[in-house]
ROZA-633681 format. One record per residue (C-alpha): residue number from 1; residue in three letters; z, x, y. Coordinates in pm, whole numbers, always signed. Layout:
! residues N
REC   num   residuo        w        u        v
REC   NUM       ALA        Z        X        Y
...
//
This chain:
! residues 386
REC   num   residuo        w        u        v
REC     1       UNK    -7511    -1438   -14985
REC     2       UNK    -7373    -1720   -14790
REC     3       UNK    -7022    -1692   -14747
REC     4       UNK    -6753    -1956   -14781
REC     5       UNK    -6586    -1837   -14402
REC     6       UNK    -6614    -1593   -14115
REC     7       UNK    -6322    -1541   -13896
REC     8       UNK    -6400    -1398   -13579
REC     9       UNK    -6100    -1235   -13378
REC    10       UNK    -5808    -1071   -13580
REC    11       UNK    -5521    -1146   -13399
REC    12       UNK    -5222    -1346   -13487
REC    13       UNK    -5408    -1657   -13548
REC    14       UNK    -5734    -1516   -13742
REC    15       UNK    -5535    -1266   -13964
REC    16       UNK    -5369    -1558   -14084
REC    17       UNK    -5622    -1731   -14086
REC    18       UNK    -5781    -1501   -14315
REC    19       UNK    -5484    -1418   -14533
REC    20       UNK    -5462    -1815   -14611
REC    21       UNK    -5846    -1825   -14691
REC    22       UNK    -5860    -1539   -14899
REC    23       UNK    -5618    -1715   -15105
REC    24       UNK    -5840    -1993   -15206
REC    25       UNK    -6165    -1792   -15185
REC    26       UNK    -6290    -1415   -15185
REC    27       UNK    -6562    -1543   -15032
REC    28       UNK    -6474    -1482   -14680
REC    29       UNK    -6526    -1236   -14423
REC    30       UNK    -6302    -1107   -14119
REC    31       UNK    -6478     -993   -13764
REC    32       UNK    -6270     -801   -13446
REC    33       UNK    -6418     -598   -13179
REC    34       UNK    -6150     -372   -13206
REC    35       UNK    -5895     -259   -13480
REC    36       UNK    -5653     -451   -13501
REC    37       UNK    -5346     -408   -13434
REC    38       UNK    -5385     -296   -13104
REC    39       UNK    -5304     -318   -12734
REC    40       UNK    -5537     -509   -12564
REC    41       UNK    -5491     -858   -12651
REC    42       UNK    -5158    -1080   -12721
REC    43       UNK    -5055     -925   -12991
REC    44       UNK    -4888     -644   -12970
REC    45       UNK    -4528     -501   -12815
REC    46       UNK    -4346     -453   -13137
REC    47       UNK    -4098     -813   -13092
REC    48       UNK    -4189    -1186   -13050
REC    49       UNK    -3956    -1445   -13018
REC    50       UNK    -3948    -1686   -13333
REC    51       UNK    -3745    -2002   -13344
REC    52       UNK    -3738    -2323   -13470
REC    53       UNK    -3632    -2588   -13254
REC    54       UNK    -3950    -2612   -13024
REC    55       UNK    -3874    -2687   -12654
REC    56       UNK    -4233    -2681   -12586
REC    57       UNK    -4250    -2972   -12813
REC    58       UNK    -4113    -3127   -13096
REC    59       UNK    -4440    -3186   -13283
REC    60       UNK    -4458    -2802   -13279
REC    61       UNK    -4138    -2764   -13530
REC    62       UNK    -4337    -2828   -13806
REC    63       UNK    -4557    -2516   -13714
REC    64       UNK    -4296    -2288   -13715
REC    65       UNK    -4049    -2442   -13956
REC    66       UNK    -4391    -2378   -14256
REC    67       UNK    -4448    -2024   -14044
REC    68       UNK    -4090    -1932   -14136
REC    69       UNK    -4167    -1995   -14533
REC    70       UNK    -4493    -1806   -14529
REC    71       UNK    -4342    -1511   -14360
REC    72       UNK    -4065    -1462   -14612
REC    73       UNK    -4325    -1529   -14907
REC    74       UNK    -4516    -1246   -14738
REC    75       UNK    -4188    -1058   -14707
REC    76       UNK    -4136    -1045   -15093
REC    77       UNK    -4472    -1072   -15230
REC    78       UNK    -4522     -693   -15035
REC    79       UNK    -4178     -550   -14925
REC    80       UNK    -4241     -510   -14584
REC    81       UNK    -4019     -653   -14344
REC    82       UNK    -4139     -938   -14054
REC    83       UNK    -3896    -1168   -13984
REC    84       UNK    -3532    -1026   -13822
REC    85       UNK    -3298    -1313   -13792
REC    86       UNK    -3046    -1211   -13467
REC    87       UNK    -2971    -1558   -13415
REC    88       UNK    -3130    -1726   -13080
REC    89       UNK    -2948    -1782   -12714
REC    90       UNK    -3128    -2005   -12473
REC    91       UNK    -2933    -2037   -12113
REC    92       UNK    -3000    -2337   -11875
REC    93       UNK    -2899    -2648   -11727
REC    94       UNK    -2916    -2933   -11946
REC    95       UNK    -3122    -3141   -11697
REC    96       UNK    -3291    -2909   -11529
REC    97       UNK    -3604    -2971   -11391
REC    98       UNK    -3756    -2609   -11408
REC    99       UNK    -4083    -2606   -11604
REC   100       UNK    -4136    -2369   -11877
REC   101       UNK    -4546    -2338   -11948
REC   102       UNK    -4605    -2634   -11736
REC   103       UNK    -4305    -2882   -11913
REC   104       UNK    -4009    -2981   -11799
REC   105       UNK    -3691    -3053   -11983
REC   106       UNK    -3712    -2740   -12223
REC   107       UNK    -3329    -2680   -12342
REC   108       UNK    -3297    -3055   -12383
REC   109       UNK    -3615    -3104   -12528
REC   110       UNK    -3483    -2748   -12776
REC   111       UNK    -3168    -2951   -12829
REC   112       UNK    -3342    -3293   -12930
REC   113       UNK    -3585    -3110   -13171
REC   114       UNK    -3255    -2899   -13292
REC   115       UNK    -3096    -3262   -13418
REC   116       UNK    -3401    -3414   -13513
REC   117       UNK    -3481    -3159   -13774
REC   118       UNK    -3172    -3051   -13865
REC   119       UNK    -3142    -2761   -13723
REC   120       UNK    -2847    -2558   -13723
REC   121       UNK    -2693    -2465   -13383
REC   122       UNK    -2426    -2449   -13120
REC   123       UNK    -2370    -2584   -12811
REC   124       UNK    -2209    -2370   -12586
REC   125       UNK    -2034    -2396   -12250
REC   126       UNK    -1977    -2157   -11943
REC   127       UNK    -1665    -2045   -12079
REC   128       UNK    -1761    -1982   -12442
REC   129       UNK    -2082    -1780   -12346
REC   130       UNK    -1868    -1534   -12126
REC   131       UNK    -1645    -1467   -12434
REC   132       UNK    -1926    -1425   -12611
REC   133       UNK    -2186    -1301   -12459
REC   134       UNK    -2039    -1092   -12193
REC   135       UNK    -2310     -866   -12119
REC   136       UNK    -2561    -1173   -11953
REC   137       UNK    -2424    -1260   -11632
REC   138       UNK    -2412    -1685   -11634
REC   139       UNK    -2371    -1950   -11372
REC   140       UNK    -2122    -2244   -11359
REC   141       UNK    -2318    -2507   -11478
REC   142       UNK    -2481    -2337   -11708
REC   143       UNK    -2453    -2398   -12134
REC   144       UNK    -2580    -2245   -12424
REC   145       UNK    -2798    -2361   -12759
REC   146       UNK    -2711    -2116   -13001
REC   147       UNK    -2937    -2084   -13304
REC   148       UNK    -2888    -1933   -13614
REC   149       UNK    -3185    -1880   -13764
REC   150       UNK    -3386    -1787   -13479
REC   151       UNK    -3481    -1410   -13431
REC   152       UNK    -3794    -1179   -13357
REC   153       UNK    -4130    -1107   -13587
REC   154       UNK    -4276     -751   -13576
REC   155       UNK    -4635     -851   -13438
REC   156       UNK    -4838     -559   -13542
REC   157       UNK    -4670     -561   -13924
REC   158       UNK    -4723     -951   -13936
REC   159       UNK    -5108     -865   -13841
REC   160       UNK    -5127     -567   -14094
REC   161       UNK    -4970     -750   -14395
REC   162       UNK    -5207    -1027   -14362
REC   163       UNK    -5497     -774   -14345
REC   164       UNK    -5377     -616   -14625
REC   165       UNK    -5343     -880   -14831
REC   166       UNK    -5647    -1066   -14758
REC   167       UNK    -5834     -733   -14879
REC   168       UNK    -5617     -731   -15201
REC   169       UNK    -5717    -1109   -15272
REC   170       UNK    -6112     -996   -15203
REC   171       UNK    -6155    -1073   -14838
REC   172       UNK    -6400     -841   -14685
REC   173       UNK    -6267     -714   -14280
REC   174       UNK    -6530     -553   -14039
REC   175       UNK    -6386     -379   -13742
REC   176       UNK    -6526     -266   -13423
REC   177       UNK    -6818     -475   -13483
REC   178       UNK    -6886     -766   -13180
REC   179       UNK    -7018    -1126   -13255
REC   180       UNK    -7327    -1188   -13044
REC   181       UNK    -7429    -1463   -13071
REC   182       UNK    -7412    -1779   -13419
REC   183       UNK    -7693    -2050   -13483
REC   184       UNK    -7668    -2309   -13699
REC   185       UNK    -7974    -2377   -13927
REC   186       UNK    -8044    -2566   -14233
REC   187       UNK    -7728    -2630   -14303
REC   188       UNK    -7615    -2273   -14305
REC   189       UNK    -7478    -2074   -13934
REC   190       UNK    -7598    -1758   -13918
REC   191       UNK    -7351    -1509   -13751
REC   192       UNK    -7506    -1202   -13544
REC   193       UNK    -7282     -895   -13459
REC   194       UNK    -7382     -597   -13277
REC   195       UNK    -7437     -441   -13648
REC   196       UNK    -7590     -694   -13897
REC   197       UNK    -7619    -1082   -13959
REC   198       UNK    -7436    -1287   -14168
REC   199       UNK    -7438    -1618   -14316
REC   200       UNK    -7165    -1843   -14388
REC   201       UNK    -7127    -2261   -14407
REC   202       UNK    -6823    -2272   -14180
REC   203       UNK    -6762    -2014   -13904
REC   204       UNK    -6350    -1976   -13715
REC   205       UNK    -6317    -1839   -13354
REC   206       UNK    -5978    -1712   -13313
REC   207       UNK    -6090    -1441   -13027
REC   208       UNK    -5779    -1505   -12788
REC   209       UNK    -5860    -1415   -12431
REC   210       UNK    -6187    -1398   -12528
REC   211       UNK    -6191    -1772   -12655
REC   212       UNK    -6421    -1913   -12275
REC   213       UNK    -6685    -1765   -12402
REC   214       UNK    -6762    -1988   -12669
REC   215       UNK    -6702    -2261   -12468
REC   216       UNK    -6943    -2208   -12252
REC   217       UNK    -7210    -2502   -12182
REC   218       UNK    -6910    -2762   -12289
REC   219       UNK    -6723    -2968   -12062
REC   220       UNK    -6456    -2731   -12162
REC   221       UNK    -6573    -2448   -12030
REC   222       UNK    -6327    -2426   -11724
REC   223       UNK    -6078    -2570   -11956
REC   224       UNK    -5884    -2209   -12008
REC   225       UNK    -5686    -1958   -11776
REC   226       UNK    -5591    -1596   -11894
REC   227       UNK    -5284    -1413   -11688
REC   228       UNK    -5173    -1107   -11724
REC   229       UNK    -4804    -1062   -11874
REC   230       UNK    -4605     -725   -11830
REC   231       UNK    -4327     -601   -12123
REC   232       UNK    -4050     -397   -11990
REC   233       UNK    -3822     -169   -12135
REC   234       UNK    -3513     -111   -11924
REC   235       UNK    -3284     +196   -11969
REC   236       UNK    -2931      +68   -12145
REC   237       UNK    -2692     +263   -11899
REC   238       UNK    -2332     +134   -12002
REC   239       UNK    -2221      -86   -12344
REC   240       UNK    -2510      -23   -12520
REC   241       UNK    -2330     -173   -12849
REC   242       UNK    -2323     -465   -12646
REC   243       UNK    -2717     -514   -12695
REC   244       UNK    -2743     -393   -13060
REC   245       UNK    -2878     -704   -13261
REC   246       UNK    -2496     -725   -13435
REC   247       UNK    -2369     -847   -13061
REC   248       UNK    -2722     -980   -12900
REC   249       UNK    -2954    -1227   -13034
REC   250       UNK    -3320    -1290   -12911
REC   251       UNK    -3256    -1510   -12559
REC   252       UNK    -3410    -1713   -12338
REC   253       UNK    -3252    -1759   -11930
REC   254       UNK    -3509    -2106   -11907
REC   255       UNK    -3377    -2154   -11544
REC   256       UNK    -3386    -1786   -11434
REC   257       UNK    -3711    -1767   -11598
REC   258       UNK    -3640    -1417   -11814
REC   259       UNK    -3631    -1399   -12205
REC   260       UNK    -3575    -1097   -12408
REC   261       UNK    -3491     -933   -12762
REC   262       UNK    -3158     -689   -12879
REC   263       UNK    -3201     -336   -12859
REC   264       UNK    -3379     -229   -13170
REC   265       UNK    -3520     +137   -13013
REC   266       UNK    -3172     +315   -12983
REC   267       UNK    -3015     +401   -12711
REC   268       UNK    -3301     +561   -12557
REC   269       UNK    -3550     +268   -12634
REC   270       UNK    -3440      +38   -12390
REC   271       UNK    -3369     -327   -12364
REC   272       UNK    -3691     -552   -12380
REC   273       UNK    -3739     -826   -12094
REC   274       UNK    -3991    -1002   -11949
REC   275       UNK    -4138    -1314   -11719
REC   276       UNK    -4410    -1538   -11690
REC   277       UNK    -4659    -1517   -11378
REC   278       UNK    -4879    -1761   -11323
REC   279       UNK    -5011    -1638   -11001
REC   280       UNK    -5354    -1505   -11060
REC   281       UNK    -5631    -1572   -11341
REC   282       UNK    -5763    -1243   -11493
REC   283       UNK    -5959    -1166   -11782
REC   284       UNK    -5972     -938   -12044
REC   285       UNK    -6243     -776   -11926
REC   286       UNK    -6099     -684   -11572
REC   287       UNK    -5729     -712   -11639
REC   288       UNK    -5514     -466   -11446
REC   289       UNK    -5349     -256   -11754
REC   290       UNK    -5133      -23   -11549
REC   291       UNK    -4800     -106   -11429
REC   292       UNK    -4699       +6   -11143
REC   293       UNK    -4358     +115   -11002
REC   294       UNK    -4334     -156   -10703
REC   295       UNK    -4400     -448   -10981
REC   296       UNK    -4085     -258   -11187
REC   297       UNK    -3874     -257   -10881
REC   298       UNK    -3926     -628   -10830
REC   299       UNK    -3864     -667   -11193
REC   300       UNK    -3535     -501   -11190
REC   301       UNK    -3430     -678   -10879
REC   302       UNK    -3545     -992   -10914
REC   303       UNK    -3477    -1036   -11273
REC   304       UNK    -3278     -782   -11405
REC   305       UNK    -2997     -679   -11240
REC   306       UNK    -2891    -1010   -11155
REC   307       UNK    -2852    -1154   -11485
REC   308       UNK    -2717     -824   -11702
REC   309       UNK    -2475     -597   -11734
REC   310       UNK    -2535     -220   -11793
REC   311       UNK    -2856     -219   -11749
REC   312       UNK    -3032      +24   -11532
REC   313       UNK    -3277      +37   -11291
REC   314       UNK    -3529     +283   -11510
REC   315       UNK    -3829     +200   -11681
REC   316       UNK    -3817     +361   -12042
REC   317       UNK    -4191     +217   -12066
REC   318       UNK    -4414     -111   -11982
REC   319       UNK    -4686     -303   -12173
REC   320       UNK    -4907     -526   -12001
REC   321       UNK    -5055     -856   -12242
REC   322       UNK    -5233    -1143   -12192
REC   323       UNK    -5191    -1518   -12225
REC   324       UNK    -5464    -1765   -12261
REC   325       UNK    -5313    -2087   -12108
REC   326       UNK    -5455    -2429   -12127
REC   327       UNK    -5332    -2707   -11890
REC   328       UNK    -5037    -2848   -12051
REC   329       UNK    -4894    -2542   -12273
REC   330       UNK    -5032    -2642   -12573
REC   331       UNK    -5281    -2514   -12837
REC   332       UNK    -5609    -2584   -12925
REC   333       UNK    -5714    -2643   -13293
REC   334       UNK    -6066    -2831   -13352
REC   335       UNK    -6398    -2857   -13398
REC   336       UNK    -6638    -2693   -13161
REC   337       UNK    -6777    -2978   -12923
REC   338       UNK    -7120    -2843   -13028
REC   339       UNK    -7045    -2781   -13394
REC   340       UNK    -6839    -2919   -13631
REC   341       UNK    -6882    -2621   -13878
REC   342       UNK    -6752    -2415   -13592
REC   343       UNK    -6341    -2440   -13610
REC   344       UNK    -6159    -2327   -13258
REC   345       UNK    -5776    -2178   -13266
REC   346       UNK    -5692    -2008   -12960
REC   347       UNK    -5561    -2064   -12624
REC   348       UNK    -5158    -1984   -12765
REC   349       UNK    -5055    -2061   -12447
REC   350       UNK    -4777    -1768   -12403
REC   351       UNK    -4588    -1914   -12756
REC   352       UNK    -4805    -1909   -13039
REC   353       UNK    -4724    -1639   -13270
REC   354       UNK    -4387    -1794   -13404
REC   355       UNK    -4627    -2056   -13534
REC   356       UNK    -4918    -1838   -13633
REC   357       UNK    -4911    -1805   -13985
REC   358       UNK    -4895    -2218   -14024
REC   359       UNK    -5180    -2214   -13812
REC   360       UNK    -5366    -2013   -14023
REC   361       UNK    -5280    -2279   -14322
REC   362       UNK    -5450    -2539   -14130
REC   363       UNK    -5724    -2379   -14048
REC   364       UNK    -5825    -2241   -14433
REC   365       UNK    -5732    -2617   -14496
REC   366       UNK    -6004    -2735   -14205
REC   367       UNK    -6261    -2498   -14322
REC   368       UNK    -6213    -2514   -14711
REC   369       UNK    -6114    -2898   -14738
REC   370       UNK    -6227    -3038   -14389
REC   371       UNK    -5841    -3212   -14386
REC   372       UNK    -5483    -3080   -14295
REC   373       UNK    -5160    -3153   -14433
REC   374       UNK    -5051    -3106   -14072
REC   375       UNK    -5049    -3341   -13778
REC   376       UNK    -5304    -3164   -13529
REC   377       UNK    -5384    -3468   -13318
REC   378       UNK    -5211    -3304   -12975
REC   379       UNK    -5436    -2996   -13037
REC   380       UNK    -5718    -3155   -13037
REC   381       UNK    -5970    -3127   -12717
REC   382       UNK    -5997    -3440   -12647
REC   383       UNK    -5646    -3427   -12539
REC   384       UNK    -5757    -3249   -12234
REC   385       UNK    -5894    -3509   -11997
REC   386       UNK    -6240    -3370   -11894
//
């Protein structure tokens, strides 16, 4: 049987990717090394971010503004909840220069894409945000976009609905079973995992950190960099209503380079926070997955404790993830250089699950029509100068 699609890698982008095919076509089939959800990719750690005004660009709003509608249709076509809507604080100085995944100007750039769509937000100023938002510690010249409709997805729910429901619509999903190697032959690409062979007439590589290796022998094989991210969960000592998702939206600190998410574990689960390091390449292969307590400690002090209050110096727990960065921050959707029955989504570039399920559209769209409703053109490869 030759299918209609193979998605290989089960993460944010090819579970959607799978759901939206299955939709049009039981004729598709879903490949992960592993079982998704699980812990050793860039999906996982129970919260992402989702918002809709796109500092990283405006050209992404359109991602997540269609990645908002498919996660409520999701939301009432099963019951399950994905989307939590806790409103959306992002901290900086209007001009500053700091660059967030490689791009400067990302509150004003968030504030432009805010009034070009419509958005609907606040500005606030140093002395609103300390009424407000007493519990984050904020500078003088510092002001606030407020969002409403921002808030946080559950990652492994997003990825198990999609699953699901791809199975229910007659997609077929292989787990722990490895892609070796795909040729493609009279008109047909035949797909070779560590278990069987398949054929198919248009093949979808969504592996994530994994992604280099099928770019290999293409002058994009250096194109990629995977870093490892660490997830902390800091003990709540004082005001802990203060960080309940009634009193704290999802937030971004842009110039003190720190975002985190309410307090949804309790009092005993902590307040989630993180950075971005850039430091080091890694890969998924030889990532460090421990954390230890000296990079906490830095954490706390370097991060933490100067920009909330209440919150304590103890770890509840740590995740470590990885992002798969290209050059400028931005995705990459296309056609293999080698192939064009071979589709490429990867490379989220520390942002991409807020816009996952709309990326999964366009790729069913790619692979089923060969044409997207959506305008791709800055995802495209040849946007990286080789």
């Amino acid at each position: 049987m030759i299918l209609d699609a193979i998605v290989v890698g089960l993460g944010a982008m090819g579970s959607a990717a799978i759901y939206q095919l299955s939709k049009q076509t039981p004729y598709v089939l879903g490949i992960d090394q592993f079982r998704p959800p699980h812990t050793l990719g860039s999906t996982h750690g129970e919260t992402r971010i989702t918002r809709q005004a796109i500092g990283e660009g405006v050209y992404f709003v359109p991602l997540a503004l269609r990645s908002y509608q498919i996660w409520r249709e999701l939301e009432q076509r099963t019951g399950e909840q994905l989307l939590t809507i806790t409103g959306g604080l992002f901290i900086g100085k209007e001009q500053s220069d700091v660059q967030t995944r490689h791009k400067p100007g990302w509150l004003r750039t968030t504030i432009d894409a805010a009034k070009t769509y419509g958005i609907a937000h606040r500005i606030l100023d140093t002395a609103i945000l300390r009424q407000e938002f007493p519990q984050i510690r904020t500078g003088p010249d510092d002001i606030g976009y407020y969002e409403e409709e921002a808030g946080f997805l559950n990652p492994e729910r997003c990825l198990s609905v999609q699953l699901d429901q791809a199975i229910r619509n007659g997609a077929s999903i292989r787990t722990n079973e490895r892609m070796v190697s795909y040729e493609w032959k009279d008109g047909v690409l035949t797909v070779r995992t560590d278990h069987t062979t398949y054929q198919t007439r248009k093949l979808i590589l969504t592996t994530g950190s994994w992604i280099s290796e099928s770019l290999r022998d293409t002058p994009f094989a250096d194109l990629l960099r995977v870093y490892r991210q660490v997830l902390y969960w800091f003990d709540i000592q004082d005001n802990y209503q203060h960080y309940t998702p009634d009193r704290m939206p999802v937030f971004i600190l842009n110039d003190r380079e720190v975002y985190g998410f309410p307090a949804v574990g309790g009092p005993a689960g902590g307040l989630k926070l993180a950075t971005e390091v850039y430091a080091q390449p890694t890969s998924p292969q030889s990532v460090n997955r421990e954390v230890s307590e000296a990079e906490t400690h830095a954490m706390y002090e370097r991060f933490v404790a100067p920009n909330f209050v209440g919150i304590g110096p103890g770890c509840v727990k740590s995740a470590v993830c990885l992002y798969t960065m290209t050059p400028n921050g931005d995705f990459i959707i296309d056609q293999h250089p080698a192939n064009p029955h071979v589709l490429l989504a990867s490379a989220c570039s520390g942002h991409g699950f807020k816009h996952s399920a709309a990326v999964g559209q366009i790729l069913a769209e790619l692979a089923l029509q060969e044409q997207t409703m959506f305008d791709i053109q800055a995802f495209r490869l040849a946007s990286f100068d080789r």
